[in-house]
OpenMM code with the backbone's topology and positions (N, CA, C; nanometers):
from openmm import Vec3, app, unit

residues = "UNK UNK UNK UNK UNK UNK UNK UNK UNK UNK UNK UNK UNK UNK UNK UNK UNK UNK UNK UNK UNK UNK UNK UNK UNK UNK UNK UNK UNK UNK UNK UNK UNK UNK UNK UNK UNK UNK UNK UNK UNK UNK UNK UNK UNK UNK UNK UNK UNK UNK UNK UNK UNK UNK UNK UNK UNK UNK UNK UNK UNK UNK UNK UNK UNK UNK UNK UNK UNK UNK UNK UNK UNK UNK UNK UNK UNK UNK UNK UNK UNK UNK UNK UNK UNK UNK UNK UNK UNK UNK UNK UNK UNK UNK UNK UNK UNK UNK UNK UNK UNK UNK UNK UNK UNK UNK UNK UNK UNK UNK UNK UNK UNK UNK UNK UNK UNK UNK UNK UNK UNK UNK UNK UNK UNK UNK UNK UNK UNK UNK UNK UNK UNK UNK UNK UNK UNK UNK UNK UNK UNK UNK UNK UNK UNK UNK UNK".split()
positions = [
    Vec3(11.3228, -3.2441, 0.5231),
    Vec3(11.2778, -3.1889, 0.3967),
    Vec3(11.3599, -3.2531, 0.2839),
    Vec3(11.3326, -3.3226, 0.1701),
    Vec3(11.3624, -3.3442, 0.0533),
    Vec3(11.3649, -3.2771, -0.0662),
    Vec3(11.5056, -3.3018, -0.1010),
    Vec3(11.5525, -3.2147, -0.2274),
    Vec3(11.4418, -3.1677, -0.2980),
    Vec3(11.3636, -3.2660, -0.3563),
    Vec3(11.2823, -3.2568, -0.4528),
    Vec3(11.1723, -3.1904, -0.4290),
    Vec3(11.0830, -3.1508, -0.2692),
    Vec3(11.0341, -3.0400, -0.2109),
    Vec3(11.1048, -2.9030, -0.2170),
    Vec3(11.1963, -2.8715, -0.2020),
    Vec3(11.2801, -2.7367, -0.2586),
    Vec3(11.2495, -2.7425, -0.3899),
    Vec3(11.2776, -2.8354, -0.4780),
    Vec3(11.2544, -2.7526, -0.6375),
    Vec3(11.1586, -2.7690, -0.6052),
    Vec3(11.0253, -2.8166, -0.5768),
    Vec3(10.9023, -2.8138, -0.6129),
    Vec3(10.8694, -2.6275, -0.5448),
    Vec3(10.9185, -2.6052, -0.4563),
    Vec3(10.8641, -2.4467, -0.3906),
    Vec3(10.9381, -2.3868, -0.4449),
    Vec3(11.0912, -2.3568, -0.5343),
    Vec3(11.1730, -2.2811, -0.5969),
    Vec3(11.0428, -2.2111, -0.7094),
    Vec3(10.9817, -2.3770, -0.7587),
    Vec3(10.9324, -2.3514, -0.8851),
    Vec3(10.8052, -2.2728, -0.8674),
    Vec3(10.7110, -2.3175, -0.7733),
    Vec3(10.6122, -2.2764, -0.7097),
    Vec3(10.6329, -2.0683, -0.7485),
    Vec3(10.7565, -2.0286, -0.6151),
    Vec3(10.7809, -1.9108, -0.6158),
    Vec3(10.8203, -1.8664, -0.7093),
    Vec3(10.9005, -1.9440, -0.7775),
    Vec3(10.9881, -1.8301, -0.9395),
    Vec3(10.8155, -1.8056, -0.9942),
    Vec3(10.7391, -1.8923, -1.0362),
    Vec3(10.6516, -1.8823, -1.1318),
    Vec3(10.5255, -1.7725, -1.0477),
    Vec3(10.5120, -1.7884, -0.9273),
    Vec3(10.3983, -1.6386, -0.8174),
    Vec3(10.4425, -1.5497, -0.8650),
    Vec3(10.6207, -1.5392, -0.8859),
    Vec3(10.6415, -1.3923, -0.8184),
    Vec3(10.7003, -1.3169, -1.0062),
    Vec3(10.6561, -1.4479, -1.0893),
    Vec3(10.7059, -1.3397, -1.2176),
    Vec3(10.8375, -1.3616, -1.2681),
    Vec3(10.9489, -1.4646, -1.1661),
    Vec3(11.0957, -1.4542, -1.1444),
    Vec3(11.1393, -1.4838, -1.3050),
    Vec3(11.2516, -1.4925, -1.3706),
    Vec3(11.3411, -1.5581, -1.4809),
    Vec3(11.4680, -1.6262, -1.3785),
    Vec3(11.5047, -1.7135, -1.4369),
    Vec3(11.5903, -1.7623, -1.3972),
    Vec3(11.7323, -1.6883, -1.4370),
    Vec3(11.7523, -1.5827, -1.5063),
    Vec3(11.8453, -1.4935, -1.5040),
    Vec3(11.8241, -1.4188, -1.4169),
    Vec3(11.7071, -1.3478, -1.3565),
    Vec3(11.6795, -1.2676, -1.2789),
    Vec3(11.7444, -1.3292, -1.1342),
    Vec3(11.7413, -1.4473, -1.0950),
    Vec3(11.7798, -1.5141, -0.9985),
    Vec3(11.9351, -1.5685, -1.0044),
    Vec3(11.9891, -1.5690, -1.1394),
    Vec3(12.1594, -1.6043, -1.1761),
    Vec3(12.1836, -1.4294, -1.0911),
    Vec3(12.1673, -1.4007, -1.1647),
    Vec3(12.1742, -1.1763, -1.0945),
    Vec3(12.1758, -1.1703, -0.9621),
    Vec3(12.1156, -1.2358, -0.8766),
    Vec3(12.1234, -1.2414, -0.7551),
    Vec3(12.2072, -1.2951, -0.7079),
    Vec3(12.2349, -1.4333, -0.7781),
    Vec3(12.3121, -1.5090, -0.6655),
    Vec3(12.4471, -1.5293, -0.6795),
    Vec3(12.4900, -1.4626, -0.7967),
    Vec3(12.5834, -1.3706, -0.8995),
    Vec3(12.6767, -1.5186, -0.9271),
    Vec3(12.6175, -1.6131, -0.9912),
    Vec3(12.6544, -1.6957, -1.0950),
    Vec3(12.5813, -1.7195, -1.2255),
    Vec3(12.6527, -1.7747, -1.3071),
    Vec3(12.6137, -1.7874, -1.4515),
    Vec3(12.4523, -1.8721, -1.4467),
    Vec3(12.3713, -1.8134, -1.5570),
    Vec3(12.2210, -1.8537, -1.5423),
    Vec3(12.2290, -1.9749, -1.5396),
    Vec3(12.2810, -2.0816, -1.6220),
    Vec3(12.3180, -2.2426, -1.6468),
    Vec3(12.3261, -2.2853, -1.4972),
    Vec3(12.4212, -2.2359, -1.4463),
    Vec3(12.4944, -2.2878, -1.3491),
    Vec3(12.3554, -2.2589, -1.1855),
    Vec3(12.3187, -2.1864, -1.1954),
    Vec3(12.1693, -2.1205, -1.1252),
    Vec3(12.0907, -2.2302, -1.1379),
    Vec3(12.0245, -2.2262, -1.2937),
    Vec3(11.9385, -2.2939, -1.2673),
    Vec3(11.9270, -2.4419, -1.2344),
    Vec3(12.0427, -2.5292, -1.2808),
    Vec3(12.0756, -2.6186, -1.2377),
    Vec3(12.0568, -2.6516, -1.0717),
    Vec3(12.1617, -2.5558, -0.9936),
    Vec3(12.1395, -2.5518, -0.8934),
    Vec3(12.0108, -2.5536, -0.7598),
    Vec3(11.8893, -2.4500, -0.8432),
    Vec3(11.7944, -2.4466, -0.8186),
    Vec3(11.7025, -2.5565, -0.8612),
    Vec3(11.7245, -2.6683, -0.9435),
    Vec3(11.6445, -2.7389, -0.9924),
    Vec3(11.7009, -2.9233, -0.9563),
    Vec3(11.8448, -2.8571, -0.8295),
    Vec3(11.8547, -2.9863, -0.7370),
    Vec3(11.9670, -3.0588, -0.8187),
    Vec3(12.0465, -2.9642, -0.8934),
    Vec3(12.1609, -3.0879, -0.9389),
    Vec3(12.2987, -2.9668, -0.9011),
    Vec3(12.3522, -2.8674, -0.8607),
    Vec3(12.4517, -2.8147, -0.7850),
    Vec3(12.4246, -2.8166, -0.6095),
    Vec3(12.5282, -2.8120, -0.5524),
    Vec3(12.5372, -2.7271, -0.3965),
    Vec3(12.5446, -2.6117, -0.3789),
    Vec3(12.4656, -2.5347, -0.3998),
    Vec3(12.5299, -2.3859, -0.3695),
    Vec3(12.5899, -2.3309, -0.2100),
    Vec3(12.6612, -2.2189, -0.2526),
    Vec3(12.7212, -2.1702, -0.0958),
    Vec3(12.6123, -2.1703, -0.0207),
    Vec3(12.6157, -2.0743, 0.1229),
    Vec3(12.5087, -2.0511, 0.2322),
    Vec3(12.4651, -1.8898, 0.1701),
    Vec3(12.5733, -1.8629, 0.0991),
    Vec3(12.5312, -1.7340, 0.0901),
    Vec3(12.4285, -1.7154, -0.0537),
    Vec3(12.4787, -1.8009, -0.1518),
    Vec3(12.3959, -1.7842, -0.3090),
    Vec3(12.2683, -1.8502, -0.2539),
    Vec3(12.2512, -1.9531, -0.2064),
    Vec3(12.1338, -2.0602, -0.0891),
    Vec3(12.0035, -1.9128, -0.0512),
    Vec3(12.1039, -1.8250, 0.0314),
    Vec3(12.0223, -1.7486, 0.1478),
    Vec3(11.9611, -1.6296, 0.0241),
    Vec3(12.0331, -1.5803, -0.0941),
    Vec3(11.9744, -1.4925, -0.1442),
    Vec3(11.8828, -1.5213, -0.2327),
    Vec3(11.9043, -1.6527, -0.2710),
    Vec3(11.7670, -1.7020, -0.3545),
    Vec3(11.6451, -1.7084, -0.3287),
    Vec3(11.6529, -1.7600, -0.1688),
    Vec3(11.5640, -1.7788, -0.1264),
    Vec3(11.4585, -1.6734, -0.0798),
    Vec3(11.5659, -1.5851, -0.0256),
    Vec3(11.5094, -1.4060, -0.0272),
    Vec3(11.4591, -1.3821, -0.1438),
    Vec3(11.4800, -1.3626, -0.2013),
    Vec3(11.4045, -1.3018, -0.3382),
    Vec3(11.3091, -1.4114, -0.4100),
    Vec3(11.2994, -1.5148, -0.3524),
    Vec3(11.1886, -1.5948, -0.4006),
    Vec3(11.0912, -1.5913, -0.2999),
    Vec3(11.1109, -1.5175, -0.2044),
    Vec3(11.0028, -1.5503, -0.0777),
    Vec3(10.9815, -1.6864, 0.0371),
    Vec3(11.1057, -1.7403, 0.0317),
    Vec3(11.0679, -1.9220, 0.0655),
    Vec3(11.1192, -1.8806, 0.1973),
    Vec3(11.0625, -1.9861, 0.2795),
    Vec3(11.1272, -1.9985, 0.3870),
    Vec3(11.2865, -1.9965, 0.4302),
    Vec3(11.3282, -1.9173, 0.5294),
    Vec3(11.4829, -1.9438, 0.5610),
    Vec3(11.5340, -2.1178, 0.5734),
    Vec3(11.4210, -2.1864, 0.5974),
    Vec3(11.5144, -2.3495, 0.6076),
    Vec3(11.4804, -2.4204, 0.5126),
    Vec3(11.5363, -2.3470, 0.3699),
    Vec3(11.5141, -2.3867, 0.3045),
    Vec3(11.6757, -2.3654, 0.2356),
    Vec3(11.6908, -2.3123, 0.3061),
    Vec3(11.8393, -2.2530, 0.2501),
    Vec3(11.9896, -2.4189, 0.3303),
    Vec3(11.9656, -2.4441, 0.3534),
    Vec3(12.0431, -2.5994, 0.4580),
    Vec3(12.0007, -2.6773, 0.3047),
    Vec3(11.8798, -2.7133, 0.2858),
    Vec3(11.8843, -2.7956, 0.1544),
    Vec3(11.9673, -2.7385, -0.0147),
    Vec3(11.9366, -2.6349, -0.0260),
    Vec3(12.0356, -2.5995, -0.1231),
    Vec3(12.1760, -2.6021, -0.1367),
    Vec3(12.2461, -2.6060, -0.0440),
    Vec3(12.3895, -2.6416, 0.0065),
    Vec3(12.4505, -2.7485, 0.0277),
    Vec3(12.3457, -2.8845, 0.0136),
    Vec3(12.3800, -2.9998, 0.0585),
    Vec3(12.4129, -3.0569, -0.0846),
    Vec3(12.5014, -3.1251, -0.0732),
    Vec3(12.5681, -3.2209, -0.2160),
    Vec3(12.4254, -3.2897, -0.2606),
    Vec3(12.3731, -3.3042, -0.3816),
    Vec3(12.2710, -3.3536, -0.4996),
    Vec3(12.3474, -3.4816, -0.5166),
    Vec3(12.2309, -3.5440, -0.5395),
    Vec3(12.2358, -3.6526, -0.6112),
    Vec3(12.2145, -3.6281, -0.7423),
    Vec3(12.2957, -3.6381, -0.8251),
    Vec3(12.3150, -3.6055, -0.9926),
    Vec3(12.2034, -3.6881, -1.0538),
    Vec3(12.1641, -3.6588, -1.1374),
    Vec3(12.0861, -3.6833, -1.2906),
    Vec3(11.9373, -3.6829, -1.2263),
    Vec3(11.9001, -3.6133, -1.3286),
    Vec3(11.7387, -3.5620, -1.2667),
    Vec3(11.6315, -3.6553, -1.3919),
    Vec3(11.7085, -3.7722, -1.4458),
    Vec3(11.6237, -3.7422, -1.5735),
    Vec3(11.6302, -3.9368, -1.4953),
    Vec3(11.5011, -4.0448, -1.5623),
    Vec3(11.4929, -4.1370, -1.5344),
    Vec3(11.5759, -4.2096, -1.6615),
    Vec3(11.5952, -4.3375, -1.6080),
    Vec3(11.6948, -4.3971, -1.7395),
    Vec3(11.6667, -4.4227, -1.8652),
    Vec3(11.4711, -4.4414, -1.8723),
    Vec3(11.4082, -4.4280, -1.9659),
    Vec3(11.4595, -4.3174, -2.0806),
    Vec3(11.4085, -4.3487, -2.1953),
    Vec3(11.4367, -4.2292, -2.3109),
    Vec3(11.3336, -4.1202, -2.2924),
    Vec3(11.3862, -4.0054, -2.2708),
    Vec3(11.2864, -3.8795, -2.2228),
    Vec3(11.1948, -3.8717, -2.3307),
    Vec3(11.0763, -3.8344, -2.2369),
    Vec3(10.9733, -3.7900, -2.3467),
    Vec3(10.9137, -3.6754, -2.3624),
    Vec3(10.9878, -3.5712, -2.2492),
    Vec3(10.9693, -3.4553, -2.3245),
    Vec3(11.0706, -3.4100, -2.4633),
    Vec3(10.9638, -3.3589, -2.5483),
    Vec3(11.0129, -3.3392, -2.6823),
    Vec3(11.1650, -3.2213, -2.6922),
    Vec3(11.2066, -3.1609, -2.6143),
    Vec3(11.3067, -3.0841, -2.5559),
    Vec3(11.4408, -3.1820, -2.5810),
    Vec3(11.4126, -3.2573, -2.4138),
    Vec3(11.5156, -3.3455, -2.3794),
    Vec3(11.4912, -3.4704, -2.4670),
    Vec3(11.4186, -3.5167, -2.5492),
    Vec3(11.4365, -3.5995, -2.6361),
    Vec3(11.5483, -3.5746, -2.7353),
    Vec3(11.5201, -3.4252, -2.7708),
    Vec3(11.5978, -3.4025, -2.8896),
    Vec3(11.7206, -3.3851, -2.8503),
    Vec3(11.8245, -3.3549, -2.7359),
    Vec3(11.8972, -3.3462, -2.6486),
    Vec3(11.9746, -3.5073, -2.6655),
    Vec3(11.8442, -3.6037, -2.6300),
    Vec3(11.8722, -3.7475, -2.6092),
    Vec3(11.9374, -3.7855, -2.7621),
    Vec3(11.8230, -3.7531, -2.8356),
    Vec3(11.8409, -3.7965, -2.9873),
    Vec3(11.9998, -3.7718, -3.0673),
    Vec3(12.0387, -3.6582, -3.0273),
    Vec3(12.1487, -3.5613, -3.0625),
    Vec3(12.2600, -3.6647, -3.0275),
    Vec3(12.2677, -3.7126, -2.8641),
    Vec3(12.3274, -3.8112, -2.8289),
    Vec3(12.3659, -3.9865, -2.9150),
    Vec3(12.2215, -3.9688, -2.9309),
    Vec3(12.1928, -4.1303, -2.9962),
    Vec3(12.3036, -4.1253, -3.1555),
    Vec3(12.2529, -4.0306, -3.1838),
    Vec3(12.2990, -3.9811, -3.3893),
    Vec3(12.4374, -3.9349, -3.3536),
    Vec3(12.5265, -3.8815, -3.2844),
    Vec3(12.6267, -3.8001, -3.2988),
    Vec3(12.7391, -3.8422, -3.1582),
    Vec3(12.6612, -3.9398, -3.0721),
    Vec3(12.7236, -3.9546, -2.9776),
    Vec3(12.8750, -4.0571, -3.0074),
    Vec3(12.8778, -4.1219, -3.1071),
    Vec3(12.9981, -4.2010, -3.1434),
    Vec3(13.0867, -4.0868, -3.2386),
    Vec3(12.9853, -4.0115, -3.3226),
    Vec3(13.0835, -3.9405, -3.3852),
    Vec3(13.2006, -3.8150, -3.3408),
    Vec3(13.1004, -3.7482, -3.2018),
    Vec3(13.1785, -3.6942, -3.1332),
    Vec3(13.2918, -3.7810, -3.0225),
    Vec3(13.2397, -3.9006, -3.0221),
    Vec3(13.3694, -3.9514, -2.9436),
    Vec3(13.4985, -3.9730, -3.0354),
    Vec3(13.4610, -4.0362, -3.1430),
    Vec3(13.5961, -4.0657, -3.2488),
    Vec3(13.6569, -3.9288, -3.2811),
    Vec3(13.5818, -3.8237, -3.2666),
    Vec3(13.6822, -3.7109, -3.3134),
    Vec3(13.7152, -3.6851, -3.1737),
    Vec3(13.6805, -3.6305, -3.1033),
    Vec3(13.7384, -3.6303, -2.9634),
    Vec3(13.8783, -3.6952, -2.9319),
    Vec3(13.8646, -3.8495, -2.9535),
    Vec3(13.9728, -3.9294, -2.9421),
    Vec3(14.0765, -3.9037, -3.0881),
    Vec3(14.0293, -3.8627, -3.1915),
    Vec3(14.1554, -3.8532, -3.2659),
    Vec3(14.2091, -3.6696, -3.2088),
    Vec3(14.1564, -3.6007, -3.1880),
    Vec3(14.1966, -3.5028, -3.1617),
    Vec3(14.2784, -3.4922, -3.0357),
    Vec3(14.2199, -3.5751, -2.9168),
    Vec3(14.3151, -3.5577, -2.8420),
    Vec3(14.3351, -3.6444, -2.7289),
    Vec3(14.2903, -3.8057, -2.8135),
    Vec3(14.3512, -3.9179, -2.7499),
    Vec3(14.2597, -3.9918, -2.6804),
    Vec3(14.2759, -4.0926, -2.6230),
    Vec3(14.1659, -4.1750, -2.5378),
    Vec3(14.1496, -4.0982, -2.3659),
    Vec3(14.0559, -4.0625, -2.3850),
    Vec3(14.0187, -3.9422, -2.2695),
    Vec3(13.8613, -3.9742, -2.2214),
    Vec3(13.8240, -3.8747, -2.1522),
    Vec3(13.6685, -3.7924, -2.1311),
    Vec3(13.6962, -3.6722, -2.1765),
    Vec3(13.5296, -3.5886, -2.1508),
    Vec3(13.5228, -3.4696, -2.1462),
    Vec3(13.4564, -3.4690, -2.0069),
    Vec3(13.5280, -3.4384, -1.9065),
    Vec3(13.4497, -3.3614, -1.7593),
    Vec3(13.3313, -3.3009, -1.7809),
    Vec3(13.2347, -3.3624, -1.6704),
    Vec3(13.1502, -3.3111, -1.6537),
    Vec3(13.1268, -3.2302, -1.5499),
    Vec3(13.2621, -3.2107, -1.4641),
    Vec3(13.2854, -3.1443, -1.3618),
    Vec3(13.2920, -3.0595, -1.3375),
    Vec3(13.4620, -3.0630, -1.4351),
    Vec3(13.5603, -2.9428, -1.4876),
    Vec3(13.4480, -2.9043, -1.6163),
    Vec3(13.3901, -2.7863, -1.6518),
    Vec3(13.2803, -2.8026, -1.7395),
    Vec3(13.1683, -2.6913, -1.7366),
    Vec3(13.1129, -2.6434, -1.8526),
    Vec3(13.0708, -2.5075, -1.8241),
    Vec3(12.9566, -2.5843, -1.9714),
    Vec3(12.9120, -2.4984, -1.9646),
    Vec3(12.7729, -2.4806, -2.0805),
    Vec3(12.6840, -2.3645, -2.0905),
    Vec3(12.7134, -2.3480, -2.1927),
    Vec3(12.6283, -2.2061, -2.2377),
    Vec3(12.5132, -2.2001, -2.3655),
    Vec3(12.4136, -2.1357, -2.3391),
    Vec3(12.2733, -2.1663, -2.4379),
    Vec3(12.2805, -2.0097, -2.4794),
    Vec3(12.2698, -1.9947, -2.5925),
    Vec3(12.2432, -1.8235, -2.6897),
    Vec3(12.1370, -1.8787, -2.8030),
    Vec3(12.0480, -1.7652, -2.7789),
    Vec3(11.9800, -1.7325, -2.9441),
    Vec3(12.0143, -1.7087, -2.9965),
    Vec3(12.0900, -1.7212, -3.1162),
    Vec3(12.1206, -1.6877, -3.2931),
    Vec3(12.0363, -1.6516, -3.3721),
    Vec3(12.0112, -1.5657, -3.3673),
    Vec3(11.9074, -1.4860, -3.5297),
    Vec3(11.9428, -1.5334, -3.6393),
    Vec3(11.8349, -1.6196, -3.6916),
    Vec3(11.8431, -1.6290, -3.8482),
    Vec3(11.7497, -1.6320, -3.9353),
    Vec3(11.7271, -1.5686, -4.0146),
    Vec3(11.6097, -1.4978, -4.1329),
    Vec3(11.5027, -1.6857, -4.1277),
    Vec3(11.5725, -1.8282, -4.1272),
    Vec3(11.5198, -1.8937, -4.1614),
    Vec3(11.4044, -1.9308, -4.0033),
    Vec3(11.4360, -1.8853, -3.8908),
    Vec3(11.4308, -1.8920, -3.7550),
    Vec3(11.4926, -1.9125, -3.6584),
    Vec3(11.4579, -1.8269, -3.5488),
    Vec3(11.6018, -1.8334, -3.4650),
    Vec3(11.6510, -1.9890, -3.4139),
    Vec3(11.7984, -1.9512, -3.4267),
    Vec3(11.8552, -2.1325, -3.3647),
    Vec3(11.8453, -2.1121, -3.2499),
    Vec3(11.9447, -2.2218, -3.1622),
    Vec3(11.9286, -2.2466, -3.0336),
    Vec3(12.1013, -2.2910, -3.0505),
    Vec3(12.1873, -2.2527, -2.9671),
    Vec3(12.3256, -2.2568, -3.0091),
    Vec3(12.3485, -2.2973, -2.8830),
    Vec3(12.3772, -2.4695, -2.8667),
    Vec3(12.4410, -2.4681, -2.6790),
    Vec3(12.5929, -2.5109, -2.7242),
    Vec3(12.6979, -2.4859, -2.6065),
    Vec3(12.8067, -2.4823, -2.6257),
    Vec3(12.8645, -2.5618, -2.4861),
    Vec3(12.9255, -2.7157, -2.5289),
    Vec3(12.9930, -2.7806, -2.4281),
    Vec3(13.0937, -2.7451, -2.4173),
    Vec3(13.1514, -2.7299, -2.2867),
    Vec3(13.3329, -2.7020, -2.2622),
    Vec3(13.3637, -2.7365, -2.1623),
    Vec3(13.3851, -2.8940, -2.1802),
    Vec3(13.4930, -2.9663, -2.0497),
    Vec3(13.6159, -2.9581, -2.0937),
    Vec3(13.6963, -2.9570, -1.9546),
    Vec3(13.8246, -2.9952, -1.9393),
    Vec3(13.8255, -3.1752, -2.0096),
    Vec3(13.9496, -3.1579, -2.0888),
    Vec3(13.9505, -3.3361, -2.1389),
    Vec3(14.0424, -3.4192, -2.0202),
    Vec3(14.0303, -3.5495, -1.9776),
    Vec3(14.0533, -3.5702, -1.8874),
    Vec3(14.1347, -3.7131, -1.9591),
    Vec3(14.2752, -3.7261, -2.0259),
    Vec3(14.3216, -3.8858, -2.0527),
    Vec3(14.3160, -3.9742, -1.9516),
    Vec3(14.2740, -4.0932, -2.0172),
    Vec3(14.2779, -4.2393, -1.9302),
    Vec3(14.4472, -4.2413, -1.9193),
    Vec3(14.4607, -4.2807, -1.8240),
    Vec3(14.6298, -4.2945, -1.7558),
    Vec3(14.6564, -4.4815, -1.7941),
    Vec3(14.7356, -4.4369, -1.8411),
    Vec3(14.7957, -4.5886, -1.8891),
    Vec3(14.8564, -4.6367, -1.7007),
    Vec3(14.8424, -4.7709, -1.7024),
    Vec3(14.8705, -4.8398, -1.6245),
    Vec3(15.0358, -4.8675, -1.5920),
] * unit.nanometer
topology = app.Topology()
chain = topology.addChain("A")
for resn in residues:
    res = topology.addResidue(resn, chain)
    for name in ("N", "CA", "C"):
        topology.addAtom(name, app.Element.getBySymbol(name[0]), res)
């Protein structure tokens, strides 16, 4: 069975049975980000977050061996996305991606930001003009080690 057959029946079942993908973070009692990711083939989850998802989505028990197995990272092709979502995601990158590195690096040196060590969080913000969309990166910074 291939990864990409699990999300295809994750998605299948979340969408039969009515599911949210918080409704399924609740279950498998990690953060929704971190869930849905998982479910959509870019985390490993335990045997145990694996086995309760799958329960409450209705899927087969051997389906739970593929959720646990290490992903192959990046779900997106190298092309520039064309959903209008992850475009703007992309775009954000394109316009701001040097500017957040130069402050990055004056703030706190020639580094990364982990994508490892690393959390992300999405909130609605109410505002009279329409609601925003507020995501919030937080890696560990990681300095390049001088030689």
């Amino acid at each position: 069975m291939y990864r990409e057959e699990v999300t295809e029946a994750v998605l299948e079942a979340k969408r039969a049975k009515g599911l949210t993908w918080a409704a399924l973070a609740k279950v498998v009692g990690r953060h929704p980000v971190w869930t849905t990711s998982a479910l959509l083939g870019q985390q490993s989850m335990s045997e145990d977050e694996a086995t309760a998802a799958v329960a409450l989505l209705g899927l087969d028990p051997a389906y739970v061996a593929p959720l646990t197995e290490s992903p192959l990272k990046g779900s997106l092709d190298s092309d520039v996305p064309t959903d209008p979502l992850i475009y703007r995601l992309h775009e954000i990158t394109q316009v701001y991606g040097s500017t957040i590195k130069a402050l990055i690096h004056e703030e706190f040196g020639d580094g990364i930001m982990s994508a490892i060590d690393f959390e992300l969080d999405i909130e609605r913000v109410s505002d009279p003009k329409g609601d925003r969309v507020k995501i919030t990166y937080n890696g560990k910074f990681l300095p390049y080690r001088k030689w």
